[in-house]
One Martini backbone bead per residue (centre of mass of N, CA, C, O) as a GRO file, in nm:
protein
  435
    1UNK     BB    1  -2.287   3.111   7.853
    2UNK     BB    2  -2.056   3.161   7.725
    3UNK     BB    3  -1.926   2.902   7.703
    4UNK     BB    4  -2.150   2.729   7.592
    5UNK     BB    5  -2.127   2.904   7.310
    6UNK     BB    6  -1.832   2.838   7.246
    7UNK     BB    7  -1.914   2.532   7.262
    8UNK     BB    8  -2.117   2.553   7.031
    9UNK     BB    9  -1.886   2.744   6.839
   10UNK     BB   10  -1.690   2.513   6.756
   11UNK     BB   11  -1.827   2.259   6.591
   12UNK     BB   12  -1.965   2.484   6.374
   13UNK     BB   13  -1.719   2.505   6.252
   14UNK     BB   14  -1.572   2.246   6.200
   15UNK     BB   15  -1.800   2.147   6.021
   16UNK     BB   16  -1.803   2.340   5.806
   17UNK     BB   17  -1.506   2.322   5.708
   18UNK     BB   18  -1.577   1.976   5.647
   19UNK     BB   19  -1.810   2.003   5.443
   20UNK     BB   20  -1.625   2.073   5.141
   21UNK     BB   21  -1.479   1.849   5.151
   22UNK     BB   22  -1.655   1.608   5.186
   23UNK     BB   23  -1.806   1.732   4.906
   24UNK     BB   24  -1.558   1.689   4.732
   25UNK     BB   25  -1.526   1.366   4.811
   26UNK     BB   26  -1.819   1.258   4.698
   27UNK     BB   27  -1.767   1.259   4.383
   28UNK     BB   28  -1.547   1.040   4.388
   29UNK     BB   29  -1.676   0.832   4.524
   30UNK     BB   30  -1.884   0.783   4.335
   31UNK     BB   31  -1.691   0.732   4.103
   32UNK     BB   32  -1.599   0.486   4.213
   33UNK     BB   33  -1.849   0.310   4.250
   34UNK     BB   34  -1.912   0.319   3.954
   35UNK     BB   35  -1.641   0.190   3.856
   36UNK     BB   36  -1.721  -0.066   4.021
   37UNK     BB   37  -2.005  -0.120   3.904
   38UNK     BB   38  -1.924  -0.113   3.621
   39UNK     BB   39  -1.729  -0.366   3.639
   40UNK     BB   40  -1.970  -0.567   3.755
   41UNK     BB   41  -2.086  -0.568   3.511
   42UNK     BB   42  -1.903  -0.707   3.329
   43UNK     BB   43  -1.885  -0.929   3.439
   44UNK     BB   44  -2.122  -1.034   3.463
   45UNK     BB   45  -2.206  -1.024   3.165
   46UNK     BB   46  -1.977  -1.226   3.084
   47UNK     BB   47  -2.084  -1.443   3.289
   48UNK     BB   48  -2.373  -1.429   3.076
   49UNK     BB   49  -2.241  -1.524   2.831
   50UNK     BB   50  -2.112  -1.811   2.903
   51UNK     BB   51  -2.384  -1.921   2.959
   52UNK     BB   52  -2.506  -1.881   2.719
   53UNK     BB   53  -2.328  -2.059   2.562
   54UNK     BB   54  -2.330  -2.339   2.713
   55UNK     BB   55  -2.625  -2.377   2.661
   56UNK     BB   56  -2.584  -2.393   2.360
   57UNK     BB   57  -2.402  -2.632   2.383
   58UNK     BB   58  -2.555  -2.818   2.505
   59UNK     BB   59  -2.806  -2.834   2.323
   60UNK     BB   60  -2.644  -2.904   2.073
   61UNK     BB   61  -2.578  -3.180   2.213
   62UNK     BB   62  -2.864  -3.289   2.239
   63UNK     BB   63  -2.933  -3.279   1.943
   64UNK     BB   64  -2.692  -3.474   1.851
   65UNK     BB   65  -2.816  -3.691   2.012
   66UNK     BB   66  -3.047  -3.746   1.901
   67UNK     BB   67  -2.979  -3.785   1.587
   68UNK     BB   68  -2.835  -4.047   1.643
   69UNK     BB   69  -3.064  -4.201   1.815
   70UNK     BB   70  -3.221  -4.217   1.595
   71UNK     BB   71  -3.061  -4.313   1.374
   72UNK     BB   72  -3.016  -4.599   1.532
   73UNK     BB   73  -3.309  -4.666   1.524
   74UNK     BB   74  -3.349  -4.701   1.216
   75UNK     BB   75  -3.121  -4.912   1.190
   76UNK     BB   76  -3.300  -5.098   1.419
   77UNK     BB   77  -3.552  -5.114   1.232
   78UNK     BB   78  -3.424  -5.232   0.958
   79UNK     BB   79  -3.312  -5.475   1.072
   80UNK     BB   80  -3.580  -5.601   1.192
   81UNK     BB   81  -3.721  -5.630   0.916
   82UNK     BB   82  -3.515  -5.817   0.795
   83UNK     BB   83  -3.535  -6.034   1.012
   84UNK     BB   84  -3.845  -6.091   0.931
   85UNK     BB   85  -3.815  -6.141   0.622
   86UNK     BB   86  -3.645  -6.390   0.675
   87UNK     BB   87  -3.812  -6.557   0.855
   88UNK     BB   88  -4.062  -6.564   0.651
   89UNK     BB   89  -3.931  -6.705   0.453
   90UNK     BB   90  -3.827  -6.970   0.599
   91UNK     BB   91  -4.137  -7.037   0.663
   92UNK     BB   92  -4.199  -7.103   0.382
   93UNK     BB   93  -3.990  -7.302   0.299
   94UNK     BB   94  -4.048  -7.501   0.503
   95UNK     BB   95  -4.349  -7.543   0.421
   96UNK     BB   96  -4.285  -7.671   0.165
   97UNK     BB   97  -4.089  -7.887   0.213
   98UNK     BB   98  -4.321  -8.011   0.388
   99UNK     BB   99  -4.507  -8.080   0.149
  100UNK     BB  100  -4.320  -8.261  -0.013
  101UNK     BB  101  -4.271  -8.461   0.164
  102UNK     BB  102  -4.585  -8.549   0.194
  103UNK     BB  103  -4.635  -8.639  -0.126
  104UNK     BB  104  -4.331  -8.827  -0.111
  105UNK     BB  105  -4.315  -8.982   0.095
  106UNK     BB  106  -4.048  -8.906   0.218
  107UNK     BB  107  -3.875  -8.946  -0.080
  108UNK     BB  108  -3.908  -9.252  -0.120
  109UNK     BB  109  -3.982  -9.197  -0.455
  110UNK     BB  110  -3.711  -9.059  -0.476
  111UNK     BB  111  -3.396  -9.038  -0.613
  112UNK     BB  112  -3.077  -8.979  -0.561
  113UNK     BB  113  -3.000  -8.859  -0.866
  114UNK     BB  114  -3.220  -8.625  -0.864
  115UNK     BB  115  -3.089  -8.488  -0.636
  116UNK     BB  116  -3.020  -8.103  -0.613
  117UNK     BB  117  -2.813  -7.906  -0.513
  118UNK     BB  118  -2.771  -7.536  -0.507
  119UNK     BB  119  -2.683  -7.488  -0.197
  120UNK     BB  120  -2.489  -7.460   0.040
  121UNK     BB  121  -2.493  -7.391   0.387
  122UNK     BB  122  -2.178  -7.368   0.378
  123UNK     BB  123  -1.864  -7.285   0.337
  124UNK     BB  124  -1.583  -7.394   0.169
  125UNK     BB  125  -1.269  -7.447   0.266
  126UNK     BB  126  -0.995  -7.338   0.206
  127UNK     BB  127  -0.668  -7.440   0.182
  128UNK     BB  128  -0.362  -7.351   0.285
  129UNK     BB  129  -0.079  -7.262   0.093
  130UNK     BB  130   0.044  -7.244   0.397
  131UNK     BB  131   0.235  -7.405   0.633
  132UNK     BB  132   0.039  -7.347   0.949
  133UNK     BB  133   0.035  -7.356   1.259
  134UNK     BB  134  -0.184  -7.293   1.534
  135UNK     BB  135  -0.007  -7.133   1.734
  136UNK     BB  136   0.088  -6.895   1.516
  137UNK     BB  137  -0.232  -6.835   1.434
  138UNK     BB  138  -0.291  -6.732   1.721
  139UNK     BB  139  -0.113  -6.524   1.746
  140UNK     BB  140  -0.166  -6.348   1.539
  141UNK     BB  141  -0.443  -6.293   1.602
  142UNK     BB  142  -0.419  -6.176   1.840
  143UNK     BB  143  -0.195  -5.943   1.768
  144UNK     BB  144  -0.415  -5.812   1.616
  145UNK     BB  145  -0.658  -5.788   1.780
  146UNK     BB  146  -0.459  -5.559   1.999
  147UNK     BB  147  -0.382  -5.357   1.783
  148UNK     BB  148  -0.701  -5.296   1.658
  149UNK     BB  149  -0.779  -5.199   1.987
  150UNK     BB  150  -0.583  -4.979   2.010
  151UNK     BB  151  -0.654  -4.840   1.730
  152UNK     BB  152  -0.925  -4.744   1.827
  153UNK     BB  153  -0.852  -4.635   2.133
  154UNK     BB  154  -0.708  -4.369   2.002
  155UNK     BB  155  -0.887  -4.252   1.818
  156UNK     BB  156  -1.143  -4.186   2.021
  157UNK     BB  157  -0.942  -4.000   2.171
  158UNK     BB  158  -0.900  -3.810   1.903
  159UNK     BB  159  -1.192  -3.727   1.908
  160UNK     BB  160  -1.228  -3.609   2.163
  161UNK     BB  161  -1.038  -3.395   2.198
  162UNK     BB  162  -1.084  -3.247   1.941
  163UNK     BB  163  -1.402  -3.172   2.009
  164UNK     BB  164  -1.328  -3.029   2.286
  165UNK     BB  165  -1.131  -2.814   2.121
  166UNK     BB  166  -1.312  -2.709   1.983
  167UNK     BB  167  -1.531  -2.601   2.194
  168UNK     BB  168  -1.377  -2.401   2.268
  169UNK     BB  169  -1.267  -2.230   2.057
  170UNK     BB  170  -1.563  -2.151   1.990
  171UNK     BB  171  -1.624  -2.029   2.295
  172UNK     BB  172  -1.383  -1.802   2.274
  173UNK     BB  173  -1.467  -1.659   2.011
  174UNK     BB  174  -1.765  -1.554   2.120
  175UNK     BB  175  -1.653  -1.388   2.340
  176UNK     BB  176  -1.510  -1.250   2.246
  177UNK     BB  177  -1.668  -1.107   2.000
  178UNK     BB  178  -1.853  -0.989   2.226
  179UNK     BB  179  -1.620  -0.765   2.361
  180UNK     BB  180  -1.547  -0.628   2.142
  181UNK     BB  181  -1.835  -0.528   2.051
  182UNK     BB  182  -1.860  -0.369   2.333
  183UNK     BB  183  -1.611  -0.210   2.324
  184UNK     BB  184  -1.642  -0.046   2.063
  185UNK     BB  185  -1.902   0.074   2.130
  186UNK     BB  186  -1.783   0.197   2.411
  187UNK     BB  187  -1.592   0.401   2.249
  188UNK     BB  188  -1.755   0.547   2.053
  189UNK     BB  189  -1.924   0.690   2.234
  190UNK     BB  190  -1.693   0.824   2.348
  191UNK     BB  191  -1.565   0.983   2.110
  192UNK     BB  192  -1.835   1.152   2.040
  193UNK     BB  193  -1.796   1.296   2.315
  194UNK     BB  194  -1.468   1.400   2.357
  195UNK     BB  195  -1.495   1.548   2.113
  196UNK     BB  196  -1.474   1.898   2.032
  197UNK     BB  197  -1.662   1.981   1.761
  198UNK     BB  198  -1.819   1.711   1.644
  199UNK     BB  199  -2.033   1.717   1.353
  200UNK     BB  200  -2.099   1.456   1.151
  201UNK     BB  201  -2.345   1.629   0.977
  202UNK     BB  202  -2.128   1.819   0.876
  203UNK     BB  203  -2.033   1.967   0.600
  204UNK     BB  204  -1.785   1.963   0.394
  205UNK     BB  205  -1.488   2.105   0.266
  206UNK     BB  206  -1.424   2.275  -0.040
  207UNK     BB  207  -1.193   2.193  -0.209
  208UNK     BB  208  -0.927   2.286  -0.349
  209UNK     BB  209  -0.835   2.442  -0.674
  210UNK     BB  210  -0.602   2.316  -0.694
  211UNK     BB  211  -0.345   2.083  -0.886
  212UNK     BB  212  -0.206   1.777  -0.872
  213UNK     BB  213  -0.007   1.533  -0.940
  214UNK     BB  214  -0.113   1.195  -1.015
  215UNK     BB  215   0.139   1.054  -0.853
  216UNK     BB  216   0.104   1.250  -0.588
  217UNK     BB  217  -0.192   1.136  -0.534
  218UNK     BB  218  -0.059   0.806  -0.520
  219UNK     BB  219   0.147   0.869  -0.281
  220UNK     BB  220  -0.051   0.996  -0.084
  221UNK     BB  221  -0.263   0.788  -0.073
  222UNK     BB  222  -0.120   0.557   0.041
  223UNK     BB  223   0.020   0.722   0.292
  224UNK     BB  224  -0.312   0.728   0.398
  225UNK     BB  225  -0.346   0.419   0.447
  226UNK     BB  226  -0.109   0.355   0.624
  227UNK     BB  227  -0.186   0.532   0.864
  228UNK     BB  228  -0.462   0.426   0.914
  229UNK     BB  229  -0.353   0.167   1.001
  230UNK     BB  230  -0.200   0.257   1.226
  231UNK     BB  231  -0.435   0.408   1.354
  232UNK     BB  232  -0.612   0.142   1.413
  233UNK     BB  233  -0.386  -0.014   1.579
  234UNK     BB  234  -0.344   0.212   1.816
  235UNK     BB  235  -0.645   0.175   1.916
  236UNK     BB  236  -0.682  -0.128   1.961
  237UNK     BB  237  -0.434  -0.086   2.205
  238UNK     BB  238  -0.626   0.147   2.364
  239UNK     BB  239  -0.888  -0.038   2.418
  240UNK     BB  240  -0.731  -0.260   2.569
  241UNK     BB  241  -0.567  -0.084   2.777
  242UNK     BB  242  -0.874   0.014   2.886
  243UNK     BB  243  -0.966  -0.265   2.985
  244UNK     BB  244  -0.748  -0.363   3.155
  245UNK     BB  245  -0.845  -0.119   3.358
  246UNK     BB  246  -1.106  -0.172   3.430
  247UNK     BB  247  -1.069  -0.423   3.532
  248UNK     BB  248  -0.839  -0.394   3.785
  249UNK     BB  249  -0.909  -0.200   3.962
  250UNK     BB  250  -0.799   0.118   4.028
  251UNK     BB  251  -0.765   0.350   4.129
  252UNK     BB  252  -0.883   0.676   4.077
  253UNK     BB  253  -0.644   0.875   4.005
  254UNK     BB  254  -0.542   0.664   3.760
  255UNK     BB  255  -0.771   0.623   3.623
  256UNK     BB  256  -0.833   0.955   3.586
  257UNK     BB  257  -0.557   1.004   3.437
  258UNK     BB  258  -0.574   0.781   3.229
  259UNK     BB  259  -0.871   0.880   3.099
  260UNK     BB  260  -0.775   1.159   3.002
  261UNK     BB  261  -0.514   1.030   2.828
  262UNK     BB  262  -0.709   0.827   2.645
  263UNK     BB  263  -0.894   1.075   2.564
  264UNK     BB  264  -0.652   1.264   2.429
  265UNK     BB  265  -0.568   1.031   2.260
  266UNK     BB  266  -0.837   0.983   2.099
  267UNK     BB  267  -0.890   1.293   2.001
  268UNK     BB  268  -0.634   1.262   1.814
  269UNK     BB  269  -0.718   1.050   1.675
  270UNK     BB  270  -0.939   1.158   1.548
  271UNK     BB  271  -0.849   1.433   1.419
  272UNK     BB  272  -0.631   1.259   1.222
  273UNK     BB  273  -0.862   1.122   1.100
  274UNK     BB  274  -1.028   1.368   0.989
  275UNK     BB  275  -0.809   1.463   0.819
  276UNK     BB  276  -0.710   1.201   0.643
  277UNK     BB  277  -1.026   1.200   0.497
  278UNK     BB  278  -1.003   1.470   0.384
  279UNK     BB  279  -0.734   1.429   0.224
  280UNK     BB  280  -0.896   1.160   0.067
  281UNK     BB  281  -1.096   1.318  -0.059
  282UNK     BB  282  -0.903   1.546  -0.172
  283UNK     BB  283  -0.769   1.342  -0.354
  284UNK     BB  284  -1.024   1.213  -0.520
  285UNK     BB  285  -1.118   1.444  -0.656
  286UNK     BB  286  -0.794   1.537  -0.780
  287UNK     BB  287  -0.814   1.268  -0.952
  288UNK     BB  288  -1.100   1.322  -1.109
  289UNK     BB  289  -1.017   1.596  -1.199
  290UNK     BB  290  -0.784   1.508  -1.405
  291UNK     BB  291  -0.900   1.270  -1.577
  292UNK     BB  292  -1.114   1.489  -1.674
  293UNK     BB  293  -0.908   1.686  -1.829
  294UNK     BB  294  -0.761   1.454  -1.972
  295UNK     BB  295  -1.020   1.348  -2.178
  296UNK     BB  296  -1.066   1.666  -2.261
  297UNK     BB  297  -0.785   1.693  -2.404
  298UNK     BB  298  -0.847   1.416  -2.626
  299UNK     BB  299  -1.112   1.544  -2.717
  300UNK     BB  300  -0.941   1.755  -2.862
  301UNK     BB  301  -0.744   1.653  -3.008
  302UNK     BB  302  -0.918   1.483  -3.211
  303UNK     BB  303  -1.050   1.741  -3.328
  304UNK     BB  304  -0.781   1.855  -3.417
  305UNK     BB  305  -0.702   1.629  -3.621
  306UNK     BB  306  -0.937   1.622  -3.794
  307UNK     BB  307  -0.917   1.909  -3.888
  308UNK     BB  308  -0.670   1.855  -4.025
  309UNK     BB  309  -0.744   1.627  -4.203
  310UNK     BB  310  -0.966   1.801  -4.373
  311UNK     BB  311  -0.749   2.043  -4.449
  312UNK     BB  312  -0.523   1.827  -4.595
  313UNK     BB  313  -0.716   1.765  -4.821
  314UNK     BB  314  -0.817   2.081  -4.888
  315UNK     BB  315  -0.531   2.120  -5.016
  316UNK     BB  316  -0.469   1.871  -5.206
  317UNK     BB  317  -0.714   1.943  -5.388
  318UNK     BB  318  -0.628   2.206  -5.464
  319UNK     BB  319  -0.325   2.136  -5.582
  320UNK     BB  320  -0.452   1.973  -5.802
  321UNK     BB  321  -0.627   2.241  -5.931
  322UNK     BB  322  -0.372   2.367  -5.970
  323UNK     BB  323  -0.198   2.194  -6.148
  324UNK     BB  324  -0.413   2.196  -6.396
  325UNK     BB  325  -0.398   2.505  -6.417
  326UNK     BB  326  -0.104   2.514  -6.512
  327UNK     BB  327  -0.089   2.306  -6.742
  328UNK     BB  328  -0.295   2.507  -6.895
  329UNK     BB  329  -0.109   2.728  -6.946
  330UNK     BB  330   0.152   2.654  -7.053
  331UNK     BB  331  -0.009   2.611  -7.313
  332UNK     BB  332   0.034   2.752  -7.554
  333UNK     BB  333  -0.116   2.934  -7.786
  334UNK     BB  334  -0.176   3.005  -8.083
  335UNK     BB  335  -0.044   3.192  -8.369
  336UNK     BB  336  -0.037   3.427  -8.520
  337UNK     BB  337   0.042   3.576  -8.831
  338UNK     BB  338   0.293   3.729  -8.985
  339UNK     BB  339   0.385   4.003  -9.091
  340UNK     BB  340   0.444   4.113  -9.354
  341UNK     BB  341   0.671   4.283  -9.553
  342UNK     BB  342   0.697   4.601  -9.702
  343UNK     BB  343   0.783   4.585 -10.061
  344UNK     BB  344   0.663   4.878 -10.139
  345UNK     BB  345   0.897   5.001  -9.959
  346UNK     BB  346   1.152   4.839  -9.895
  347UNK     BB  347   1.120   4.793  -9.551
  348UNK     BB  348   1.204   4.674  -9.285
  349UNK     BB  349   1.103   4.587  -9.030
  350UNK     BB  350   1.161   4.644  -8.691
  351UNK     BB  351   1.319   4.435  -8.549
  352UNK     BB  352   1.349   4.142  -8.749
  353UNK     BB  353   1.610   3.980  -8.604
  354UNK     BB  354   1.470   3.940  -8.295
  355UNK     BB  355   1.260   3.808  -8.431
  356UNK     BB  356   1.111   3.468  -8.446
  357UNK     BB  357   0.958   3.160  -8.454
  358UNK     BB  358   1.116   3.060  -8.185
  359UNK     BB  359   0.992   3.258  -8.038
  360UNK     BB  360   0.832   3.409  -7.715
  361UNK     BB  361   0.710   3.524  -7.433
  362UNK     BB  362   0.777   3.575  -7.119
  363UNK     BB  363   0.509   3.566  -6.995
  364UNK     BB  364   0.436   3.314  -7.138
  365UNK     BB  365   0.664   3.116  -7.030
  366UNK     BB  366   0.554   3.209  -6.745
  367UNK     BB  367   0.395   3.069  -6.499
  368UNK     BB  368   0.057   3.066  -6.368
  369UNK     BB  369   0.085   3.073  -6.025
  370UNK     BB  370  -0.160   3.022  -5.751
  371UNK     BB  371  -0.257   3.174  -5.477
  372UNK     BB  372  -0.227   3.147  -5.119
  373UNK     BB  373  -0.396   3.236  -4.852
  374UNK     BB  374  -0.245   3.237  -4.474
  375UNK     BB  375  -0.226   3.265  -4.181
  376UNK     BB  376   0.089   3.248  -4.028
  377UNK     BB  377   0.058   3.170  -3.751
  378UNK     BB  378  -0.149   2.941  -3.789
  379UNK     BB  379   0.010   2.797  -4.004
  380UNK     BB  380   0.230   2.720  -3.862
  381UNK     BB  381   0.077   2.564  -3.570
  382UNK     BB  382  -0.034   2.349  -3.765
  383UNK     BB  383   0.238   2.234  -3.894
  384UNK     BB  384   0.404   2.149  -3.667
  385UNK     BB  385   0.206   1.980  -3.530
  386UNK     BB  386   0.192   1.767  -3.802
  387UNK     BB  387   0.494   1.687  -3.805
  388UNK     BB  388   0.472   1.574  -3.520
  389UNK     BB  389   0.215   1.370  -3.554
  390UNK     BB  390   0.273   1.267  -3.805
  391UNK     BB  391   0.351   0.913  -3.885
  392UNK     BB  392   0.369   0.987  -4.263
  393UNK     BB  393   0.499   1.168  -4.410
  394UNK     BB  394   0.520   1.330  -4.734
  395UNK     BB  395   0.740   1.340  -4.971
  396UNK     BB  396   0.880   1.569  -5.169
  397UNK     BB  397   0.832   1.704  -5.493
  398UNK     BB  398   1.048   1.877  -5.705
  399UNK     BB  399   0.865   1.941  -5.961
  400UNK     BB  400   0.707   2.056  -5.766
  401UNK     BB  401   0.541   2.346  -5.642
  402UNK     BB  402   0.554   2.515  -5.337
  403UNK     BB  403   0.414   2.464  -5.070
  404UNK     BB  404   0.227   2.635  -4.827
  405UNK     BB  405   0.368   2.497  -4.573
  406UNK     BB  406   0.667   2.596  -4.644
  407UNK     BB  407   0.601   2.893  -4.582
  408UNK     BB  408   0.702   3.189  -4.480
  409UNK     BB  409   0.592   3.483  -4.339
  410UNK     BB  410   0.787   3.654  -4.541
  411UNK     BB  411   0.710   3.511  -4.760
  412UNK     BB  412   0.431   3.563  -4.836
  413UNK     BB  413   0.425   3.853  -4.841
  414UNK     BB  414   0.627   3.835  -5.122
  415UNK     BB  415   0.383   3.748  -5.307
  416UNK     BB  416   0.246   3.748  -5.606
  417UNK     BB  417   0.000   3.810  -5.760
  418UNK     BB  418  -0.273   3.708  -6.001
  419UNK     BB  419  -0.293   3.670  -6.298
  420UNK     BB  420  -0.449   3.714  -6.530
  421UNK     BB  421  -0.638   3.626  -6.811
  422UNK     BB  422  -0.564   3.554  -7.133
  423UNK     BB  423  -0.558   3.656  -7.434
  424UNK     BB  424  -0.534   3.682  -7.782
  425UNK     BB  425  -0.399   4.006  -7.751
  426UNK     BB  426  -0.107   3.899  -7.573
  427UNK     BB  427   0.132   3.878  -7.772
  428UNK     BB  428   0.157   4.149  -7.910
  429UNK     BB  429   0.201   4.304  -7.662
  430UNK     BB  430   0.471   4.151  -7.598
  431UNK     BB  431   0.594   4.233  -7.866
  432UNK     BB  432   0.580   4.558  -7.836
  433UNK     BB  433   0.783   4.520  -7.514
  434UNK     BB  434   1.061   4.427  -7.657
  435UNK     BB  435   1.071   4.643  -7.852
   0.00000   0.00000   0.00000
């Protein structure tokens, strides 16, 4: 009993321990299987696009059949329309010929100087200009007539050819972009799918706050279109090559290396574009952001030059009314006559050789200039500003006053008070002041 037992329990073990490989085999296997299907599906696919391809051609040229069969049977219902209508005139022409015969009992009571031919009946040959033996003229006729059906036989095989050509390269063409079609789809699917934390849905991250300068924004844009391009060359290659390998139908460990590989190189690739796409997104915003800041700046710009040029017009206008009121203060007043000398007292009143007619206060012989107060930093680099950018200076002119644009902030500081206005007894005061 126990060796029976002992040969019953080393098969059920040999069984068990084989049991968990078999089951590691069976995973491989049925991939393996799959891969097989799945390429002879593919194979099917193709030789049902390639049928379906012959039929639609095959179909189109007997359409294209028929259409001339039609055309040449209107021509040839045509043509004999047209000779039946010549039949009908000449029945008809000789029925008249026949009745006028049968009326001049046949022609013998009419004058053969009265018969006029309208028409011949054959075209009169003209003789040849050159005398040309008929031997030679048989050789020469022979000879046009071989080399023209050489030459329309030639045409025809020319014409088949070429046709026979198109319609290759047209289903070579349908194949093709059917095959490329199926495979960029099942590519994409595939990368979608091998992508870890792809989420097609997910919104962009928001670019980041710094500023490009713009060429480097163009610099950047250029270098990654080149990039794109490069990665879609790429991709191409690794589809190309990818299905190669699914057609060759390589062993399982191969396919399954190759596949692993081509995963990884595409995860990376897919990786790179969405890279690459958003640093073109954030290349386009920080350009559109640029634009926008260099628009808001011109248009800064222009309200401030417009605001100098309005402040420039109301200083003009200023310095013309102070101009007009300084020319009319220069204008000394009327002088009172002066004190007579007291003769009855007999002394020349004081300082009367100092004081004459052709004299008069230095107060009033000096101008009063109304002065105007502005901010100095303000009015400097509203200056230099207009300085800068103003097209046409207007140069000063030396007889008049110094403008207040040209005077420095330590200059302003110390401007004199202005001057109240003179009195009628503001003279008398001057001479009072000077004794």
């Amino acid at each position: 009993m126990e060796e029976r037992h002992g040969l019953k329990s080393r098969p059920r073990a040999s069984s068990e321990v084989d049991s968990p490989k078999r089951l590691d085999a069976q995973p491989g296997a049925y991939h393996a299987k799959a891969l097989l299907a799945q390429t002879r599906l593919f194979e099917t696919l193709d030789v049902l696009d390639e049928m379906e391809r012959a039929h639609a051609e095959q179909l189109a040229l007997n359409e294209r059949r028929e259409g001339r069969l039609r055309q040449k049977m209107k021509v040839y219902a045509e043509a004999s329309r047209k000779a039946e209508e010549e039949t009908e005139d000449m029945r008809q022409a000789v029925l008249k010929l026949i009745n006028k015969v049968e009326r001049n009992n046949g022609y013998k009571s009419v004058k053969p100087s009265q018969i006029h031919v309208s028409s011949l009946l054959e075209p009169i040959d003209h003789p040849p200009t050159s005398r040309v033996s008929p031997a030679e003229m048989d050789d020469l006729l022979s000879y046009a007539a071989s080399i023209i059906e050489a030459t329309r036989r030639e045409r025809t095989l020319e014409r088949k050819a070429h046709q026979k050509t198109k319609e290759w390269a047209q289903a070579r063409i349908a194949t093709l972009e059917a095959q490329l079609a199926r495979r960029e789809a099942e590519l994409a699917h595939c990368a979608t799918h091998c992508v870890p934390g792809f989420d097609p849905a997910a919104p962009p991250e928001p670019p980041p706050e710094d500023h490009m300068p713009y060429q480097q924004c163009l610099d950047t844009l250029q270098w990654t279109i080149s990039k794109n391009k490069s990665l879609e060359m790429e991709i191409n290659t690794l589809s190309d090559k990818l299905s190669g390998v699914r057609l060759q139908g390589k062993h399982f460990e191969e396919a399954t290396l190759s596949s692993h590989s081509i995963s990884e190189r595409l995860r990376a690739v897919e990786e790179e574009c969405a890279r690459l796409r958003k640093s073109d997104e954030e290349l386009r915003q920080r350009l559109e952001a640029t634009n926008h800041e260099e628009r808001v700046r011109d248009i800064e710009m222009k309200q401030r030059i417009e605001l100098l040029d309005s402040q420039i017009t109301a200083m003009a206008l200023q310095n013309a009314q102070q101009d007009e009121y300084s020319d009319t203060i220069r204008v000394s007043p009327p002088r009172a006559p002066s004190p007579k000398p007291d003769t009855e007292s007999g002394q020349p009143p004081p300082h009367d050789d100092l004081l004459d007619d052709g004299e008069m206060s230095m107060d009033l012989a000096t101008p009063l200039m109304p002065t105007v107060f502005m901010e100095p930093p303000a009015l400097q680099l509203e200056m230099e500003y207009f300085e800068h950018h103003s097209p046409n200076p207007t140069p000063l002119d030396p007889s008049l006053p110094p403008s207040p644009f040209q005077l420095s902030p330590a200059f302003m500081d110390q401007l004199p008070i202005p001057l109240p206005e003179t009195s009628p007894g503001s003279e008398d005061i001057g001479h009072v002041e000077e004794s």
